[in-house]
KEPA-37778 format. One record per residue: x, y, z of N, C-alpha, C in turn. Coordinates in steps of 0.02 Angstrom, whole numbers, plus 50000, padded with zeros to 5 digits. Layout:
<rokes>
XYZXYZXYZ/...
</rokes>
This chain:
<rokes>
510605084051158510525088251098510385095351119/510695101051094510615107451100509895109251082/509475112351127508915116551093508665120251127/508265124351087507875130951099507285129051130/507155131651184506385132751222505975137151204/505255137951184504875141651161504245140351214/504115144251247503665145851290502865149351267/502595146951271501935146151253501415150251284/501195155251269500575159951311500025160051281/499935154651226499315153951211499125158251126/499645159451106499715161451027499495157750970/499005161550924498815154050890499425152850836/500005155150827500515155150785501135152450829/501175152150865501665148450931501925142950900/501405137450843501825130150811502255133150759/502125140850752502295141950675503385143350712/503075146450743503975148250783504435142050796/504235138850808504605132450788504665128250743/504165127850708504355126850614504675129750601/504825137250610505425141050585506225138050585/505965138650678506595135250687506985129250687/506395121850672506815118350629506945120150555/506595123450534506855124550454507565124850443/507815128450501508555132350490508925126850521/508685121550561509105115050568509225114450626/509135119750674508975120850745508295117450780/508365112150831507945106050876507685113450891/506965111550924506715117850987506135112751028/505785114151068505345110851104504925118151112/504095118651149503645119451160503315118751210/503335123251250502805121051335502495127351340/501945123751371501445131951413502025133451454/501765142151428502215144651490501955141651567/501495138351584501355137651651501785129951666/502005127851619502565120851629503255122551611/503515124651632504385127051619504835122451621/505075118951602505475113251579506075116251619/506405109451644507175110151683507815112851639/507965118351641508175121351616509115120951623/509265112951570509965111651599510265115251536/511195111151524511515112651490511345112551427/510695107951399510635108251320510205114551295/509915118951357509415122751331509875126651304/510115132751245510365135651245510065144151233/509505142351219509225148851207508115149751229/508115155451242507145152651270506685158151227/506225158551179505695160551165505205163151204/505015168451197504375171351224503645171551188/503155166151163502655169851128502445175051130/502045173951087501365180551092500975175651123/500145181251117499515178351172499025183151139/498565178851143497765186151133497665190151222/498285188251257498025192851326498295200351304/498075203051353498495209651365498855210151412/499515211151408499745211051495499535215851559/499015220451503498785224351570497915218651630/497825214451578497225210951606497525208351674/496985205551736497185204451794497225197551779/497055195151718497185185651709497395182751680/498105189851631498605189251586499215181851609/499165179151581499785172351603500555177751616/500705174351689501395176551687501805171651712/502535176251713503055169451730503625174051770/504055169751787504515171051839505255170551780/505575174351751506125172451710506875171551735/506685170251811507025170551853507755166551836/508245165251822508665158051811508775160151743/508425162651687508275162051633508685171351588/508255176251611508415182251601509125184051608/509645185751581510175188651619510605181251597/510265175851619510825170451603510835166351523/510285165251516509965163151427509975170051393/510205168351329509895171951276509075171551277/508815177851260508195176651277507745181151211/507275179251181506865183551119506225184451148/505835188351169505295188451176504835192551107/503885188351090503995189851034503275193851039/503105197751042502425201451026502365202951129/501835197251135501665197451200502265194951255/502635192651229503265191251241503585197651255/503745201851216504135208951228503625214951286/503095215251277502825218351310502835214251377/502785208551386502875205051460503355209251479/504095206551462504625209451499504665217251508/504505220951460504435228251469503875229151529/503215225951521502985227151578503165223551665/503525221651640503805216551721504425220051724/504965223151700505455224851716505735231651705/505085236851743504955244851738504885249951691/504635244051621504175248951575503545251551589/503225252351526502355253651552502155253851471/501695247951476501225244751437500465246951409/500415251151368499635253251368499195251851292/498495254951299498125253151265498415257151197/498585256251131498865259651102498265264251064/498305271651039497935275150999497885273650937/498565268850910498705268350831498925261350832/498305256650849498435250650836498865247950761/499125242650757499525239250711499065231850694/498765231450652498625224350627498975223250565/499185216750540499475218150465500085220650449/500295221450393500855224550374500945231350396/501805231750409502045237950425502635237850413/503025243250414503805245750386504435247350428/504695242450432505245243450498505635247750461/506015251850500506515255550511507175252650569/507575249350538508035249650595508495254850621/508705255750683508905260450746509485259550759/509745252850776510255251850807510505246850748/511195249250720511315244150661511865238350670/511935238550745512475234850753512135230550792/511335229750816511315224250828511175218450821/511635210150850511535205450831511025202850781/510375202250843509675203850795509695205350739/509835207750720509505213250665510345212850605/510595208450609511245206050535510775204450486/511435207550442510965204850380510175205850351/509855211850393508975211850370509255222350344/508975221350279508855230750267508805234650307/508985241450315508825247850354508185246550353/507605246950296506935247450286506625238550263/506135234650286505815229250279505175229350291/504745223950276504165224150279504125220750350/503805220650405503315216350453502705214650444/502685209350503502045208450527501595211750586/501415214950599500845217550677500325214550691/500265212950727499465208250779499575212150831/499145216950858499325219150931498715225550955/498545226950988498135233851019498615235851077/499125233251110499585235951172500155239051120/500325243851136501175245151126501425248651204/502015247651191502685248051237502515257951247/502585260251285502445267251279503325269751309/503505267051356504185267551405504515261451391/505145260351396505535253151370505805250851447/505735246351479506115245951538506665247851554/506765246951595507515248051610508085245251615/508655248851571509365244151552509215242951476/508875246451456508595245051383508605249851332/508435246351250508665253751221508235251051155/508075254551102507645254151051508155252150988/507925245050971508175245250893508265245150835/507395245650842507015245650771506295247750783/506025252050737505385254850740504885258250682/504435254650681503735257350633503735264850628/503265269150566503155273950567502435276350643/502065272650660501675271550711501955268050783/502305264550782502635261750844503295261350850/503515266450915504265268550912504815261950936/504355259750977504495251151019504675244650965/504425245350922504505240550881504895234450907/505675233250936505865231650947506495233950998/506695230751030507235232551082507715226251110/508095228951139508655223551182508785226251252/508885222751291509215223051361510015226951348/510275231051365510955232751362511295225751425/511905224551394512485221651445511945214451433/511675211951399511565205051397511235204251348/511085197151318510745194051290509905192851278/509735197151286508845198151297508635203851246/508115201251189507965204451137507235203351152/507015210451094506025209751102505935213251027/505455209251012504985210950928504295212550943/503985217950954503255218250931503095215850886/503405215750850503275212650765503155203550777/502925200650733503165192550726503515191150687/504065188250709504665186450629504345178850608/503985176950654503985167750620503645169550561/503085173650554502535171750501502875173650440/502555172050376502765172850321502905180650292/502215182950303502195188850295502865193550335/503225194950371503485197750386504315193550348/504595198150306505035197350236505535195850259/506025197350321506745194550348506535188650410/505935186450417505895184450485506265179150497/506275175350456506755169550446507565170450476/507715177550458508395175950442508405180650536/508045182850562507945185750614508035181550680/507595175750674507745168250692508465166550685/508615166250620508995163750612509855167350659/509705173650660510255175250683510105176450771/509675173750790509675171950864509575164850864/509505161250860509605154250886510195152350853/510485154150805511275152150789511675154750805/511605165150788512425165350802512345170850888/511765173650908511585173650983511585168351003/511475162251008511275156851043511845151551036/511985149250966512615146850974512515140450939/511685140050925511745133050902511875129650809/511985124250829512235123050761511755121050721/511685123250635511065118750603511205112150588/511195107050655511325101250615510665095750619/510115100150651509635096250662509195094550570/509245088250543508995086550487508585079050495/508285079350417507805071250429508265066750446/509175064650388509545060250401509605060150486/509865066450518509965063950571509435063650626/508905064650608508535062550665508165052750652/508345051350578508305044650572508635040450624/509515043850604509755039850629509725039350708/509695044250735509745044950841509075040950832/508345040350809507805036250816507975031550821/508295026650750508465021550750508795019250816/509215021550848509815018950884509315020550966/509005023750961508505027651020508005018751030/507655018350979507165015450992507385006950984/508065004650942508254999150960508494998651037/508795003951080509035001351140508045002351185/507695004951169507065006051205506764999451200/506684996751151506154990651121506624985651127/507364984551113507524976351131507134973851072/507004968151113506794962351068505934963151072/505564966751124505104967851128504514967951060/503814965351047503534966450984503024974051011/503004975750943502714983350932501794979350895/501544983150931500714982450867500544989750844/500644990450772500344999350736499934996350695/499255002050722498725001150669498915004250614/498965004650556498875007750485498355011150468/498455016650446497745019250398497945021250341/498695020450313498885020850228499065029650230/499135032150277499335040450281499825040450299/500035048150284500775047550293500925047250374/500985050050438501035048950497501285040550502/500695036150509500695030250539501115026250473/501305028750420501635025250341502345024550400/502605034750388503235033650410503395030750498/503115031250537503225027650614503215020450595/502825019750531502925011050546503615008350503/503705013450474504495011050429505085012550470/505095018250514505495019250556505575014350612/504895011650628505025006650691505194999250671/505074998350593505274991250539505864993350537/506354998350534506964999150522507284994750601/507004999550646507404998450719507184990650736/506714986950748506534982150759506254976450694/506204977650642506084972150614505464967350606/505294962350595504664958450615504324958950676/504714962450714504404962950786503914967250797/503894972450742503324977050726502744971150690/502174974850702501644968450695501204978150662/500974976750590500494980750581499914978250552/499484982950582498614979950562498304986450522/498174984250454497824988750416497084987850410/496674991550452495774989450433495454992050384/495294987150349494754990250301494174991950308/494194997650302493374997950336492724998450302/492884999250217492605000250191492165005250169/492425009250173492505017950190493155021050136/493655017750112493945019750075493935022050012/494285023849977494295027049897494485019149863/494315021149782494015017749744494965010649742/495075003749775495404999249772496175002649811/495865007349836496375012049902496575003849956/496144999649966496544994850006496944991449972/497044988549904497404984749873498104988649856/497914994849859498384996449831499125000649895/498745001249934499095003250020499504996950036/498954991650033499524985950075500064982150000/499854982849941500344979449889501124983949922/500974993349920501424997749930501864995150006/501374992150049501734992250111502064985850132/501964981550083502244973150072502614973150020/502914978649989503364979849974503884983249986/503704987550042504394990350084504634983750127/504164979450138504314973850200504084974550249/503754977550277503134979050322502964971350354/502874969250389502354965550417501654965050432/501294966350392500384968650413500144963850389/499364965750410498914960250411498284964750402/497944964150355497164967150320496824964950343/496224967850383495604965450398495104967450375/494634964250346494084967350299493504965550352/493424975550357492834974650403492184979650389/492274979550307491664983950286491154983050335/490844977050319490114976950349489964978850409/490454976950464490254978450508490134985850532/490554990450478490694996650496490024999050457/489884998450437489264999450362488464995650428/488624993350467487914990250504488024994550542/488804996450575488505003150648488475010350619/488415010750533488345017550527487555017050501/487195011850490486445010950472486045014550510/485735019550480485145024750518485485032650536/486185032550533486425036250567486415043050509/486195049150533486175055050490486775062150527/486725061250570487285065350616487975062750606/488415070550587489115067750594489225063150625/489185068950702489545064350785489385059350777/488775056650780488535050150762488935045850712/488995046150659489465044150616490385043150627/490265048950659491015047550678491255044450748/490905043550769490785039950855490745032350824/490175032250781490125025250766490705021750729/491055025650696491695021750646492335021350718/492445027050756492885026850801492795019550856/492005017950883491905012550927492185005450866/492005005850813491905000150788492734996450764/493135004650751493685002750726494145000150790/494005001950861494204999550922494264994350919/493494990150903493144985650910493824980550880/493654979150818494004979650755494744976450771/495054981750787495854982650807496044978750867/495704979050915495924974550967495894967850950/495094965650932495084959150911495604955850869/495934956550820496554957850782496994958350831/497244961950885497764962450903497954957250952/497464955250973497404950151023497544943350990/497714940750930497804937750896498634937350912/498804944050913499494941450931499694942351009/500034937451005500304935851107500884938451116/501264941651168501664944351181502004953651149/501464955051122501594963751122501654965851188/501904971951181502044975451269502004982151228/501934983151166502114991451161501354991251097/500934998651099500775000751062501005006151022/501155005250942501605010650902500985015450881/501045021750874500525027750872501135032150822/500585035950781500775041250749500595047750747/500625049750813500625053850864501335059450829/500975064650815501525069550783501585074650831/502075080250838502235084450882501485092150887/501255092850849500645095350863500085091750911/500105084350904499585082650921499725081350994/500535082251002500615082651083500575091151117/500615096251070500675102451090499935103351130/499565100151065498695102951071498355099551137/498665093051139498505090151194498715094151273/499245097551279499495100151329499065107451372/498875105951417498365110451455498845116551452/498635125051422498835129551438498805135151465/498495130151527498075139051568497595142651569/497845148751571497525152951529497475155351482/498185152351471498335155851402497945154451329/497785147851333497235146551264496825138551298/496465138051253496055135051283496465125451278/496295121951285496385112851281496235111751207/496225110151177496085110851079495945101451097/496245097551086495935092251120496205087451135/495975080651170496635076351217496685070651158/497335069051139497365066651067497615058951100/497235054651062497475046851045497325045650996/497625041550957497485037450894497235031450890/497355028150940496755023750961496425023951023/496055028751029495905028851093495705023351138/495875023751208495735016951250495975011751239/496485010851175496955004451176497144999751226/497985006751228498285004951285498355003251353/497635006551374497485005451452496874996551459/496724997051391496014993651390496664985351364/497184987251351497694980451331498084977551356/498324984551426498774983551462499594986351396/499564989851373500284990151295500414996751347/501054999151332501425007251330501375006551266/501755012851268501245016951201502145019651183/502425019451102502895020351089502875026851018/502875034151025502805036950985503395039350952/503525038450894504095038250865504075046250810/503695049350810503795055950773503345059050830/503265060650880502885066850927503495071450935/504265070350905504505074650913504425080150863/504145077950805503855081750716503455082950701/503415090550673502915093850639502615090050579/502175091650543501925088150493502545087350435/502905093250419503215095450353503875090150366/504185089650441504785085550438504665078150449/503745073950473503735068650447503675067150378/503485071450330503605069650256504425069350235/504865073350296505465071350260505945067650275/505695063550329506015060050369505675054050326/505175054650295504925049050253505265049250187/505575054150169505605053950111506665050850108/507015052350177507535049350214507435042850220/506845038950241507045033750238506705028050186/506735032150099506485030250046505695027450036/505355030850088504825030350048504305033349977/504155030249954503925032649894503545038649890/503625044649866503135050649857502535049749835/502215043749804501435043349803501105042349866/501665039249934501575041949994501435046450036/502205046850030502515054650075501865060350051/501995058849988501455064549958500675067049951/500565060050015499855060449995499415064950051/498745066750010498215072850033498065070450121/497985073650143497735071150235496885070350206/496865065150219496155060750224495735061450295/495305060850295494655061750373494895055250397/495015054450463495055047450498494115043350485/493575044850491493245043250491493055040250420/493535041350361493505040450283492965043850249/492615041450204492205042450188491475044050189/491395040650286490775041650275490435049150308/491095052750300490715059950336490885064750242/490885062050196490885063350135490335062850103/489875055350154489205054750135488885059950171/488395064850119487995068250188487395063750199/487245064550262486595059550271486955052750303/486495049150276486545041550294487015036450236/487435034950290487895030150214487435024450180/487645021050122487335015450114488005014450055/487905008950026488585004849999488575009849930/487815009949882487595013849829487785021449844/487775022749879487975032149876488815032049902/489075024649921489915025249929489965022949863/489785020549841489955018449779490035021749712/489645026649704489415033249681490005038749684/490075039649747490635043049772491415041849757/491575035149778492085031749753492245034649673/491715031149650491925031249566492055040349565/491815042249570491845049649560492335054149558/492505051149638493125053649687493915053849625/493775044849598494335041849575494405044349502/493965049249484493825053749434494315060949434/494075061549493494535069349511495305068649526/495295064849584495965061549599496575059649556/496075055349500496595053749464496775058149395/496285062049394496565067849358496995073349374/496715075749452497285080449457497965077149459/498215070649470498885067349462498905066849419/498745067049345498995068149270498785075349233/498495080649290498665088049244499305090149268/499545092049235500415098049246500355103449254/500845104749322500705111049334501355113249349/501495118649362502245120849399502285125249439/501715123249497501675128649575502085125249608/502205128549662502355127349729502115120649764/502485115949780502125109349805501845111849867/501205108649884500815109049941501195108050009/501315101850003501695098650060502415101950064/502825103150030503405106450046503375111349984/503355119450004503475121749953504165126349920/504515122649967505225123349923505455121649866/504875114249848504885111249794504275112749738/504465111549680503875112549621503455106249616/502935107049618502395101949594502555101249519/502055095549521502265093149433501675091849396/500975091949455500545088049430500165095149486/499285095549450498845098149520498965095349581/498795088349600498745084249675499245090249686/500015088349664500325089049726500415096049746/500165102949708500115109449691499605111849777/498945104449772498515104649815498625104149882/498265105649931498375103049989497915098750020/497225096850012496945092350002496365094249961/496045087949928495475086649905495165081149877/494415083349881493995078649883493485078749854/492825074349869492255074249834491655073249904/491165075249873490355074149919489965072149888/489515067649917488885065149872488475069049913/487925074249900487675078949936486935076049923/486555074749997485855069649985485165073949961/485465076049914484795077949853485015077449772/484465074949752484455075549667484115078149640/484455081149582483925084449536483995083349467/483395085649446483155083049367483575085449327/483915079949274484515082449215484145078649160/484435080749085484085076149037484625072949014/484775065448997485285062848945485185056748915/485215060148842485295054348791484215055748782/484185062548790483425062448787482915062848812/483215056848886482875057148929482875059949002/482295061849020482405063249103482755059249146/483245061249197483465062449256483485062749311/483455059749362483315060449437483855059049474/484565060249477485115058449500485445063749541/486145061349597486285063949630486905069649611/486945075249665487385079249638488075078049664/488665078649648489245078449670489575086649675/489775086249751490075093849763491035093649749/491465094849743492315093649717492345100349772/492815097849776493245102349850493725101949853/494455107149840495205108249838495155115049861/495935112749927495985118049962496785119849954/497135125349971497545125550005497735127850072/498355127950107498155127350156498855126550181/499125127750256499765126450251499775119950334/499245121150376498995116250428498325113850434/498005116050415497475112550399496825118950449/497235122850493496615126850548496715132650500/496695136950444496355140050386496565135350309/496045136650262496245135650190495725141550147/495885140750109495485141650063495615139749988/495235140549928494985136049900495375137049839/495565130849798496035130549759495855132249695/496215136849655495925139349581495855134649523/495595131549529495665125849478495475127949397/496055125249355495795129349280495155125249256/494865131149243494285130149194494115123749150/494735122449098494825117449047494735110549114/495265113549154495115104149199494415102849233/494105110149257493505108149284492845104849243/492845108349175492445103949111492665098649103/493225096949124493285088649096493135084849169/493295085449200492795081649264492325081849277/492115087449263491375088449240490915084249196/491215082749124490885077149084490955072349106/491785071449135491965062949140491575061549194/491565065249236490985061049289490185059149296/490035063649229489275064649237489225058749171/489775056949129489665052049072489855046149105/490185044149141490355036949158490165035449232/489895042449286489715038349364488995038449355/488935032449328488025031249327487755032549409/487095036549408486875041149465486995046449486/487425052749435487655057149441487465059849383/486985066449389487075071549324486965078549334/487415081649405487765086249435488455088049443/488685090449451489185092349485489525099749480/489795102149552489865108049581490555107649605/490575114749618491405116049639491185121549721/491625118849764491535121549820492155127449820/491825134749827492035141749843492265142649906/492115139849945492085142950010492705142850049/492995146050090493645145250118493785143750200/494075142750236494145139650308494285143450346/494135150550390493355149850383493075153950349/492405153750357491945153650382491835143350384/491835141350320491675134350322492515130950359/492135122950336492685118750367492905115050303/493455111850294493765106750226493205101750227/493275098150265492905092650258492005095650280/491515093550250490575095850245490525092650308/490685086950320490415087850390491045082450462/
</rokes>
């Protein structure tokens, strides 16, 4: 398969450059620049990030573009452009008239590639304190800010372009189509990368991988591990073995209603109800970590026992998405380890299984549509990203069955209202499409039972009950949000309905706060 290399210096927008570029239907891959991938016939074109370095620092990440420069089409993009200017007899300095934020391109050169199809005048993006002061050499200017003359440039006699600017992010108004006209008609590649066809090469990928071999996937009713396990029921059949645990931690008949949904695609699973036990190793416990250490050992616990039930697996199935292999990947210097990702941790080594990940090649946005390719239902595809640990980091404090219970009802208050108000934003999860309802407007939300009460009067009498905090964010990955405008009229009615029918409740609050300073989930 043809694709684009995007080289990594440690940018916190680096996943966003390749979301771009599948958008437009173009495959790409992702490495620290300090891992350079073998660079055969399918690469057709290579990315330069940005970086919070400066290339003047003595511990700036560099690279050798040796093989690459001169022979690839090549984009370098912020720290990216200043690399090559400073490696190939520019000069790089501290700028007087830094650029953060919006700014106003002017294009220079109107004939080039780059730059088809985008206005003389557009809006950008700037992140930067370096600008380009001298352009290297063999080079020429072809677009530029009222503050930065560098803005952008090309190599004369080849294929090598540079943006101070960032075209991936939103904010900058042609970036798309900027992309778009280097990885297609510089680069050459075709948009044929889509959900249908990456169903189908899976399918045909993972029937010749697996044979007759059996698969074991844990379930947790989200979308990730929904669609890997329908994709790997497509390729193999009964031979997939899934285990859904209950942990008792869920939303209000959330297990009955996950596995009815998933025994009706044809799934093969098997429910294990293991409230209690999960509910005895969270007893005493008032600390997240604690809490979430304890649901992670127990659900181990849990899952193996269960899996061991069945004889002859050789593969563990994971829903292991293409972020969670980026983040995992050591980058130097360039940014720090974000963290070493398993989904079940210690499984595979502790079972003797390989480990079979069937979307680490996908961003979040193209496993919803690769789910939605191979007909799964949008009360799915569509649903809010939930805490792996469930509910009980929703409890603050110490869980007990009475304050999940509390919660539950509450939760199933909000929940199921924002799925019957109408709305006509932008869907959360893909917003190419219109929502129809709040949920799907949202990008997640939730509820808290927060461990204090205070005095309310009803029906006359005094009060001593707990408060409930409501929390809706948006958000487009989950590392910023902030907080969803919810109308007025809907917040009074969750407001009564919860404080009239969740006996132990005669509070409730709406959480302001946005990501950061706070986090989505309280703790």
């Amino acid at each position: 398969m043809e694709k684009i290399i995007i080289l990594d210096f440690g940018s916190q927008v680096t996943q966003l450059i390749g979301r771009r570029i599948r958008e437009i239907g173009v495959y790409c891959e992702i490495y620290p620049f300090n891992k350079i991938p073998v660079i055969d016939s399918s690469v057709k074109g290579v990315i330069l990030s940005g970086s919070p370095f400066s290339v003047r620092e003595e511990q700036a990440p560099q690279i050798s573009l040796e093989g690459i420069k001169g022979v690839l089409p090549v984009l370098g993009i912020c720290y990216g452009s200043q690399l090559m200017a400073h490696n190939f007899g520019g000069s790089v300095e501290r700028s007087d008239s830094r650029e953060y934020g919006r700014a106003h391109l002017r294009i220079i050169d109107k004939d080039c590639p780059l730059l088809k199809d985008i206005p003389e005048e557009s809006v950008i993006w700037m992140s930067h304190g370096d600008t380009i002061t001298s352009l290297p050499k063999n080079s020429h200017i072809i677009a530029s800010t009222p503050d930065v003359a560098a803005a952008a440039y090309r190599f004369n006699d080849e294929l090598t372009f540079a943006t101070q600017f960032h075209p991936e992010v939103y904010h900058t108004e042609y970036g798309s189509q900027i992309l778009k006209n280097f990885v297609c008609d510089i680069c050459g590649c075709a948009p044929v990368w889509t959900a249908d066809s990456f169903v189908e090469s899976s399918v045909a990928s993972l029937r010749e991988k697996l044979g007759n071999d059996k698969v074991i996937l844990g379930l947790s009713g989200g979308v990730d591990s929904t669609v890997a396990a329908v994709l790997l029921h497509k390729a193999i059949g009964h031979n997939l073995i899934c285990i859904f645990v209950d942990n008792g931690l869920l939303r209000l008949n959330e297990a009955e209603e996950v596995m009815a949904s998933y025994r009706g695609m044809g799934l093969n699973v098997t429910c294990v109800d293991a409230g209690d036990k999960f509910l005895a190793a969270l007893a005493g416990k008032t600390d997240p970590e604690d809490k979430r250490k304890a649901v992670g050992k127990t659900f181990i616990d849990v899952f193996e026992a269960e899996a061991l039930k069945h004889t002859g697996a050789r593969w563990l199935g994971q829903g292991t998405i293409y972020p969670d292999v980026i983040e995992s990947a050591a980058v130097g210097t360039g940014s720090a380890k974000i963290k070493s990702h398993h989904n079940v941790g210690g499984l595979p080594e502790k079972m003797n299984l390989k480990i079979v990940e069937p979307l680490r090649d996908l961003f979040k946005d193209e496993v919803r549509r690769v789910g939605r390719s191979l007909g799964i239902p949008q009360r799915l595809i569509g649903r809010h990203p939930f805490p792996g640990p469930s509910l009980c980091i929703r409890v603050i404090g110490e869980v007990t069955k009475d304050k999940l219970d509390i919660l539950r009802a509450a939760d199933d208050v909000f929940i199921r209202n924002l799925r019957e108000w109408p709305c006509n934003l932008p869907c959360a999860s893909e917003p190419s499409r219109t929502a129809t309802n709040l949920y799907d407007a949202i990008w997640q939300a939730g509820t808290i039972i927060l461990p204090v009460r205070s005095v309310g009067v009803m029906g006359d009498e005094r009060t001593y009950d707990y408060t409930i905090a409501l929390r809706a964010v948006t958000s487009t990955d989950g590392m910023t949000a902030d907080w969803f405008h919810l109308p007025y009229e809907f917040m009074e009615k969750i407001s009564n309905e919860i404080i009239n029918h969740v006996k132990g409740v005669n509070r409730v609050c709406y959480d302001i706060s946005s990501k950061p300073p706070a986090t989505i989930e309280w703790e």
